[in-house]
C-alpha positions in Angstrom: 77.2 8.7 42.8 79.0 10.3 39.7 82.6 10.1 38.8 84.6 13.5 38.9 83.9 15.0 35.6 82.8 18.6 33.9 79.9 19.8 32.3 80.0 22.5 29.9 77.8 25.9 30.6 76.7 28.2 27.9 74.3 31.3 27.8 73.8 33.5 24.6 75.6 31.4 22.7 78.9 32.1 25.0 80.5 29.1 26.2 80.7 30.5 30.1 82.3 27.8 32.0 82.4 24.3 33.0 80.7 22.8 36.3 83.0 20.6 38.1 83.0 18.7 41.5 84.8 20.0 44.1 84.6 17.8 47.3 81.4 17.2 46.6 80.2 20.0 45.6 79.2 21.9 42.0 81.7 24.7 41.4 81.3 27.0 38.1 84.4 27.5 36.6 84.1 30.6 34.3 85.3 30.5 30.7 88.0 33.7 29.5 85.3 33.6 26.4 82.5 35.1 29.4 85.0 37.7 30.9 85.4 38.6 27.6 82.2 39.4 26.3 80.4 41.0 29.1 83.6 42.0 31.3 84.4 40.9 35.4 81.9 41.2 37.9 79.0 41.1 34.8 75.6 40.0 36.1 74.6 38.7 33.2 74.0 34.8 34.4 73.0 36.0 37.8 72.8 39.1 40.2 74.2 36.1 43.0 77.2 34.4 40.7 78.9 36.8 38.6 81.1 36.5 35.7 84.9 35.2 36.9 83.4 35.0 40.9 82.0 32.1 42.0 82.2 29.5 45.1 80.3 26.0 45.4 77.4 28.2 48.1 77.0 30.4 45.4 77.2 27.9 42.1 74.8 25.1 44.2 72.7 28.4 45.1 72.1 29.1 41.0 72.5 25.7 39.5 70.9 23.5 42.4 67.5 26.3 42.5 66.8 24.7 38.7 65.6 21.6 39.5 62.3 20.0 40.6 61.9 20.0 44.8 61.0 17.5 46.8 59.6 13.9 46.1 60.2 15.0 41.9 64.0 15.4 42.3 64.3 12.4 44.4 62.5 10.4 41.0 64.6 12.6 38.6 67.4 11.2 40.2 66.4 7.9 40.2 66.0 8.0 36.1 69.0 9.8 36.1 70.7 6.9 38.1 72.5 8.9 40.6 70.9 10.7 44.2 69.3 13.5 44.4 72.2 15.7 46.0 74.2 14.6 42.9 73.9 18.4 40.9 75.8 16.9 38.2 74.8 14.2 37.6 71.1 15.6 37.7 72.1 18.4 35.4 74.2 16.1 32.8 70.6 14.9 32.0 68.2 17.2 32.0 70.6 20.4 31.4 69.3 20.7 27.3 66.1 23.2 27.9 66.3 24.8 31.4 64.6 27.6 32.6 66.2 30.8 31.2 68.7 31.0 27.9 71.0 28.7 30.0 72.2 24.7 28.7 74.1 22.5 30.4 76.0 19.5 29.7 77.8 18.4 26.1 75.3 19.1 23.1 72.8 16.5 22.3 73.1 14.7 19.0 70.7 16.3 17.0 66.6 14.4 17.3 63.9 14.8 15.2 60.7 16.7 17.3 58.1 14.4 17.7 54.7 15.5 17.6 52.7 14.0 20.1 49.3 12.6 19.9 46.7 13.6 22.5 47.4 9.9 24.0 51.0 10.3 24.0 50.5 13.8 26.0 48.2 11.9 28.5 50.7 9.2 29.4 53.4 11.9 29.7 51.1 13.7 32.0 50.7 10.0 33.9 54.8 10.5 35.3 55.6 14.4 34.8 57.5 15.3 38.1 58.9 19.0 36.5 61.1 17.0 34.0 60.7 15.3 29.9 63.7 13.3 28.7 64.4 11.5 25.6 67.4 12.7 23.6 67.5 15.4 25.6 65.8 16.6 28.7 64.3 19.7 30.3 63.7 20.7 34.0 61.4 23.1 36.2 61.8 23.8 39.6 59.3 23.8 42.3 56.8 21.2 44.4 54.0 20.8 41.7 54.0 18.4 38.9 55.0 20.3 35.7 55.9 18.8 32.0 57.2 21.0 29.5 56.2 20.6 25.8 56.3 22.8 22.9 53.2 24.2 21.1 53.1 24.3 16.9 49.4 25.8 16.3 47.2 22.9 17.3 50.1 20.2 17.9 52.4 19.4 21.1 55.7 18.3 20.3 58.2 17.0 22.4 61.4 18.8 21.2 63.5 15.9 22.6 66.4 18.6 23.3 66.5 19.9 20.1 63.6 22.3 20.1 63.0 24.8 23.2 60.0 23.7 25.1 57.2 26.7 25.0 54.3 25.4 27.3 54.3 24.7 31.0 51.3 21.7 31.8 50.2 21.3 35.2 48.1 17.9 35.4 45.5 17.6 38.1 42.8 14.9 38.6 39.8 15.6 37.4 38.3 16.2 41.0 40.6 19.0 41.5 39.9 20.8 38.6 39.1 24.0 41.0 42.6 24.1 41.6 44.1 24.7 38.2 41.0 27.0 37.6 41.7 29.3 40.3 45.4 29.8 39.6 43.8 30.4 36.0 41.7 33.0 37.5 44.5 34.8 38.9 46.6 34.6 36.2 43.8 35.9 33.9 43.5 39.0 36.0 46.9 39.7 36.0 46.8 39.5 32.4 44.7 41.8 32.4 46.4 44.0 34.6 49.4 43.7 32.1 51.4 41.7 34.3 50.9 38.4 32.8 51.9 38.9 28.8 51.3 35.6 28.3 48.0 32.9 27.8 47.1 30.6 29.9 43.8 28.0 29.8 42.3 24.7 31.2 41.9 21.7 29.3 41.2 18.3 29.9 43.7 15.4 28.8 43.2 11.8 29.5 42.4 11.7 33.2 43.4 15.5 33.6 42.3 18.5 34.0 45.8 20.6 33.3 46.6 24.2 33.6 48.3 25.1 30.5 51.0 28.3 30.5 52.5 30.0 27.7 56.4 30.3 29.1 57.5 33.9 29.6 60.9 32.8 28.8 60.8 31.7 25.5 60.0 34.3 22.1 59.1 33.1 18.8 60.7 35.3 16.0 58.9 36.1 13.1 60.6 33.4 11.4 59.2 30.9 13.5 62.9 30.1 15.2 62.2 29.8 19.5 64.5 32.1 21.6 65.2 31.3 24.9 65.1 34.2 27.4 67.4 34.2 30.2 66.1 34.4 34.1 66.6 33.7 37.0 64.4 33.6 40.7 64.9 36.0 43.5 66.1 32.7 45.6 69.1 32.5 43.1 69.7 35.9 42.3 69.7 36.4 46.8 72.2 33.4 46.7 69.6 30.9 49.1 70.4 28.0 49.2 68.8 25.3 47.6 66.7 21.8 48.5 65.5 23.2 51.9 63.2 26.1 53.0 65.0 29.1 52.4 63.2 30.7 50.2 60.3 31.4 52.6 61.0 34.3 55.1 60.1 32.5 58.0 63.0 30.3 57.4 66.0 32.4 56.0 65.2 36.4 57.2 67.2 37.0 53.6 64.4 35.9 51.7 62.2 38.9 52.1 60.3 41.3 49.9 62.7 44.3 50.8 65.5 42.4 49.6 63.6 40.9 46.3 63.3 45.1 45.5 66.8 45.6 46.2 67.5 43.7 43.2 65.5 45.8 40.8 66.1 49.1 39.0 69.7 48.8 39.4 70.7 50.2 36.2 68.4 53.9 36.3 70.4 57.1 38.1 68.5 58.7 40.5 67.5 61.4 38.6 65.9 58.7 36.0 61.9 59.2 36.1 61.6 55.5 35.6 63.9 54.1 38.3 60.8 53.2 40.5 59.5 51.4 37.0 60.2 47.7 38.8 59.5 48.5 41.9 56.3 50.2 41.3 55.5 46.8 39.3 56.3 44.7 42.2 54.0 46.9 44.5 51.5 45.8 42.0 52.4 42.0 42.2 52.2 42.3 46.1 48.7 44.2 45.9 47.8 41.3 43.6 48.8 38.5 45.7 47.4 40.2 49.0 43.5 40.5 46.9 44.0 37.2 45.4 44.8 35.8 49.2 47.8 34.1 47.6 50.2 33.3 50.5 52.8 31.4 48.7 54.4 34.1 47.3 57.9 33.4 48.1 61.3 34.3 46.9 61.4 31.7 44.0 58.1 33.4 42.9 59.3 36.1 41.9 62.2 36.5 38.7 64.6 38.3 37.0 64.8 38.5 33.6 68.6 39.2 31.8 69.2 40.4 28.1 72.7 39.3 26.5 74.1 43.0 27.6 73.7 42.3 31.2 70.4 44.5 32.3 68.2 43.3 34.8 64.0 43.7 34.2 61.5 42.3 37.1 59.6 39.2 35.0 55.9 39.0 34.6 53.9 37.5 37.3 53.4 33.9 37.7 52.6 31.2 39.5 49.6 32.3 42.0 46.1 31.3 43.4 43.8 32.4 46.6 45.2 29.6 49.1 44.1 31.8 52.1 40.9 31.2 51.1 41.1 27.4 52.0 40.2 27.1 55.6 42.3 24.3 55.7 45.4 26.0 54.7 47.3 28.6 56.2 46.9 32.4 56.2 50.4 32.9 56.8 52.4 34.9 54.7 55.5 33.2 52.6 57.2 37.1 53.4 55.7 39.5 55.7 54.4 43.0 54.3 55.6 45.7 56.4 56.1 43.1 59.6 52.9 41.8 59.1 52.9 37.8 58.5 49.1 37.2 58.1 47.5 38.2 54.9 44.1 39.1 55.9 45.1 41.6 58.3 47.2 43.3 55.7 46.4 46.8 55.2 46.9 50.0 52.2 49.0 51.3 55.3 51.2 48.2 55.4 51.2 48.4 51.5 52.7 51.7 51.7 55.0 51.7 54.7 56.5 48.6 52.7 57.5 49.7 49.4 58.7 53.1 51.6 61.1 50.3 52.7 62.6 49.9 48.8 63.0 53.7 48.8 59.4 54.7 46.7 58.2 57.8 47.5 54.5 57.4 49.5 52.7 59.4 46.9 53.9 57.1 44.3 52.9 53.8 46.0 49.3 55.0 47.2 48.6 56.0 43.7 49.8 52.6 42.3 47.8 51.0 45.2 44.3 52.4 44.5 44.8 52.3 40.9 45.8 48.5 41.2 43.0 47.7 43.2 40.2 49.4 41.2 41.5 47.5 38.4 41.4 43.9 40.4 37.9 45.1 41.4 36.8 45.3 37.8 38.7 42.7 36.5 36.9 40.0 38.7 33.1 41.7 37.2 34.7 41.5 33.6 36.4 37.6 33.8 34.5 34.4 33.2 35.4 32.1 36.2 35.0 28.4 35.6 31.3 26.9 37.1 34.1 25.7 39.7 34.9 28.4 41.3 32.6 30.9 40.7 30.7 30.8 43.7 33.8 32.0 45.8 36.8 33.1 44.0 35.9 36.0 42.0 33.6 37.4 45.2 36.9 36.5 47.4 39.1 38.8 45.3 36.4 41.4 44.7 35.9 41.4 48.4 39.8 41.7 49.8 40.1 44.1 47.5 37.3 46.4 47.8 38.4 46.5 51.7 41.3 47.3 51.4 40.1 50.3 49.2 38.0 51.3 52.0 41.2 51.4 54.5 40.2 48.0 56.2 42.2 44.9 56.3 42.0 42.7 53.7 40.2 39.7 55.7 36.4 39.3 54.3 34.3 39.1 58.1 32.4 35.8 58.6 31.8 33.4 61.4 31.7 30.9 59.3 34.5 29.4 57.3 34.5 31.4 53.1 34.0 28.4 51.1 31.5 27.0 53.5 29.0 30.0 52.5 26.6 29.2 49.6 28.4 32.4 48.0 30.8 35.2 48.6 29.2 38.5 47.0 27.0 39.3 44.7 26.8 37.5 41.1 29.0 40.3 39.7 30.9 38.2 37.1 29.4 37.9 33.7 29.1 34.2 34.2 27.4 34.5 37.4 25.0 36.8 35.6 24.2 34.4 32.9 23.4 31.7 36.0 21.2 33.4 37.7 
């Protein structure tokens, strides 16, 4: 266990605070420099901890929902030599190149980047558990394996706390490759969709096969400098707390899509023809998610984004793939849809009577609906998939979606079991065309 000590916070540049231990707990102790700049009450850090307010629920809430989950923190804090309810001590080591604009912990002695051979990148995709130290650190949060590394044209570097990490790697073995392809599937139709800004591919490394993602919260200027982009999830910004499984609805009734569109659009009057800009986009992400069969959208799924002057913008889309169409997983929703917690029985009905639930006028939503669907339709004819997954996945989207356009629930009828069918649809893709 750590000694009692503080770790200094800063965001835009602002030195905001200092973390301390208070019986045991993290407590955020704001600076007069952030009341200053962006005023009392401020969401500028988070919608959940604002500027000059905070307790140790709400400080372990933000701070604690940065970290890896699971098995990865417990071997985070086992290099970091503590345990893994230590939030300082956990933080003191990886705090250099967190999600968001945000740093924690006294400033790194400047290290020379090192640019990384593809060996070197192998062997740190060997032990990546959401975390990459070494004169610095940087964390993820989440289940999955994740290691961060920055991307200079054809080079990885490790920026070693110096240099903001721009690439998210996910490592699978090789025999799981349709994994990683079919959250790259997803993600390519929601770039498509223009809810994804970002690239995303498949590579192989060493002995993986690794889902590379451009990181929504980092910009490159045109000077080459990286900016770091402040965030934060829905479970923060909702003030769930973290290490458990609150941010599923099933566990903590807070952590619902109702409440994740209460959060948005909060800066537009009502007379504003764009306040049901971020709300609208989140209909799309939740038409998206139902096509895709992606049950795991849960409230750290979904972000908010912060500029330095405090306003609040829905981020992109991320982190999705068509679990529901693994027999052996699940069909249960991570937060119901207008009460409904299986996702092939959702409905356009359910679509609509839910986002009347964040106040959007039904006219708006079955416009945004239809027009969202037509597009998943055609985005799944237009998209390569990977020989992996192209037997099932695109015809699974196509499918969901093209019953829900017809006013049926989403669920694709069969008495057998999807991926146990030779095929699902008909070779639509331009891959499957060149196939057959």
């Amino acid at each position: 266990m750590t000694d009692q000590r503080e770790l200094p916070v800063s965001l835009f540049g602002t030195h905001i605070g200092d973390l301390e231990s208070l019986g045991g707990k993290a407590l955020l102790r704001w600076s007069g420099d952030a009341e200053e700049r962006w005023g009392l009450n401020s969401a500028v850090l988070s919608r959940n901890l604002r500027v000059s307010l905070s307790s140790t629920e709400q400080t372990e809430s933000f701070f604690g929902a940065l970290l890896p989950e699971g098995r990865h923190i417990e071997r985070l804090a086992k290099d970091a030599k503590t345990v893994s309810s230590d939030l300082l001590g956990i933080l003191g080591f990886v705090g250099a190149d967190l999600a968001g604009a945000l740093s924690v912990g006294d400033p790194r002695s400047p290290t020379e980047p090192q640019t990384l051979s593809i060996e070197e990148v192998a062997a740190l995709l060997e032990s990546a558990s959401g975390f990459l130290v070494g004169g610095g650190g940087s964390a993820l949060p989440g289940f999955q394996r994740k290691l961060t590394l920055t991307r200079d044209g054809t080079n990885w570097i490790r920026g070693n706390g110096t240099v903001p990490s721009t690439h998210i790697l996910k490592p699978v073995d090789v025999e799981y490759r349709s994994s990683v392809e079919s959250e790259h599937y997803v993600l390519q139709i929601a770039h498509r969709l223009g809810l994804a800004p970002f690239e995303t591919w498949v590579e192989k490394i060493g002995s993986h096969e690794v889902l590379v993602i451009e990181r929504y919260d980092r910009h490159r200027s045109s000077s080459g400098t990286i900016e770091r982009l402040h965030q934060e999830d829905a479970g923060q910004a909702l003030g769930l707390p973290w290490g458990a499984n609150d941010k599923f609805e099933r566990h903590n009734s807070a952590a619902n899509l109702r409440a994740v569109a209460g959060l948005l659009d909060t800066n537009r009057s009502v007379i504003d023809p764009a306040r049901y800009g971020d709300r609208l986009k989140l209909l799309r992400y939740t038409v998206l998610n139902v096509a895709a069969g992606n049950t795991d959208a849960h409230a750290k799924n979904f972000s908010l984004l912060h500029n330095d002057s405090g306003r609040t913008l829905l981020a992109p889309f991320y982190d999705a793939a068509p679990l529901a169409l693994d027999f052996s997983l699940s069909t249960a929703l991570s937060m119901k849809i207008n009460g409904v917690s299986q996702l092939p029985d959702i409905t356009v009905d359910d679509l609509v009577a839910e986002s009347e639930g964040w106040g959007v006028p039904a006219d708006r939503s079955t416009e945004t609906i239809a027009r969202t669907l037509d597009e998943i339709i055609e985005a799944t004819r237009k998209i390569r998939a990977h020989t992996s997954i192209e037997k099932h996945v695109p015809g699974y989207i196509r499918g969901q979606a093209q019953n829900l356009n017809a006013g049926k629930r989403a669920r694709i009828s069969s008495a057998i079991p999807l991926m146990a069918l030779p095929r699902l649809g008909t070779p639509d893709t331009l891959a499957e065309q060149a196939g057959s």
